[in-house]
N, C-alpha and C positions, 0 to 999 in steps of 0.2 A: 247858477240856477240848475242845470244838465246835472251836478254832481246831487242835489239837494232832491229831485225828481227823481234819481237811479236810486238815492237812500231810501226814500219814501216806499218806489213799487218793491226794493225787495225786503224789506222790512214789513209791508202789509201783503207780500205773501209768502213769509215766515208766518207772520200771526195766521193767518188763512188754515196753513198747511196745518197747525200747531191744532188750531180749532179742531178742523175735519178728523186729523188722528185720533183726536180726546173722543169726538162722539163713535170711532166705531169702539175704540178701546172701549167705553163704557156700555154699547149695543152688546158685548160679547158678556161682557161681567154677569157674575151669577145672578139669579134671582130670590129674592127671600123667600122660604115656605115658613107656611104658620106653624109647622110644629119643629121648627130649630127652635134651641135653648134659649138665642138672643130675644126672638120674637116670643116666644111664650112668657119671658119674663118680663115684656113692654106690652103684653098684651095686642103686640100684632096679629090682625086681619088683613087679607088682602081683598076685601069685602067689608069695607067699614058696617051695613049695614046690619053684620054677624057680632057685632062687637058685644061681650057680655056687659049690659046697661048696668047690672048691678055690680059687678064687681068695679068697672070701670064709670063711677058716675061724673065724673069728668066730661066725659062723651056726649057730644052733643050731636043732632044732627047735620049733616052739612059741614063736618068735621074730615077732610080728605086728605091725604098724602099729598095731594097735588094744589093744596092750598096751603102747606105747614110751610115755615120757615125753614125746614131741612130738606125739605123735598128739591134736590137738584138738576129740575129740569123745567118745562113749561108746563103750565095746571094742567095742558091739554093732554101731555104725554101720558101714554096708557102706564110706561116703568120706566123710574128714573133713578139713580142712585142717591142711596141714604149715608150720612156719618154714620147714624145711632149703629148702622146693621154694616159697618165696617166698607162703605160703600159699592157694597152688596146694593141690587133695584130692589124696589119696593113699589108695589103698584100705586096706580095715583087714584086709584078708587080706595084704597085700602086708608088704615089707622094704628096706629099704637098711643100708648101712653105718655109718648115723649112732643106730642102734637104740641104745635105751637103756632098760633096763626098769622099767616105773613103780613106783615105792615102795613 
């Protein structure tokens, strides 16, 4: 039982440690601006409310980073890292074209 309880606490603080690493690693990761290539050509906003309606009629309101299925972090997070933008943050106010809404 002693051996099976020593596995357990340092095995859940490997995961712990492993956690806390990933979120500063990803606090330091760049931030998207809207006039990089990637996001001009997804029609990234970091201001969804800017989003050109007409080129982008996709766009809906209430359409957020921080509600997409790529958005990797909590809705609430201000910038969280994106796939589309090489996991580069991408704000969670913000939008692009690649928007897809989480389940």
């Amino acid at each position: 039982m002693r051996k099976s309880r020593r596995t357990f606490m340092i095995t859940t603080a490997g995961v712990a440690s492993s956690l806390a690493l990933t979120r500063l690693a990803f606090a330091d990761s760049p931030k998207v601006s809207d006039t990089e290539p990637t996001a001009q050509a997804l029609g990234y906003k970091s201001d969804a409310t800017r989003v050109d309606k007409a080129r982008y009629a996709k766009y809906a309101a209430g359409q957020v980073c921080g509600n997409c299925t790529f958005y990797q972090g909590k809705p609430s997070d201000a910038f969280a890292p994106c796939p589309m933008f090489g996991g580069k943050q991408v704000a969670g106010k913000g939008w692009c074209s690649a928007y897809s809404r989480k389940g």
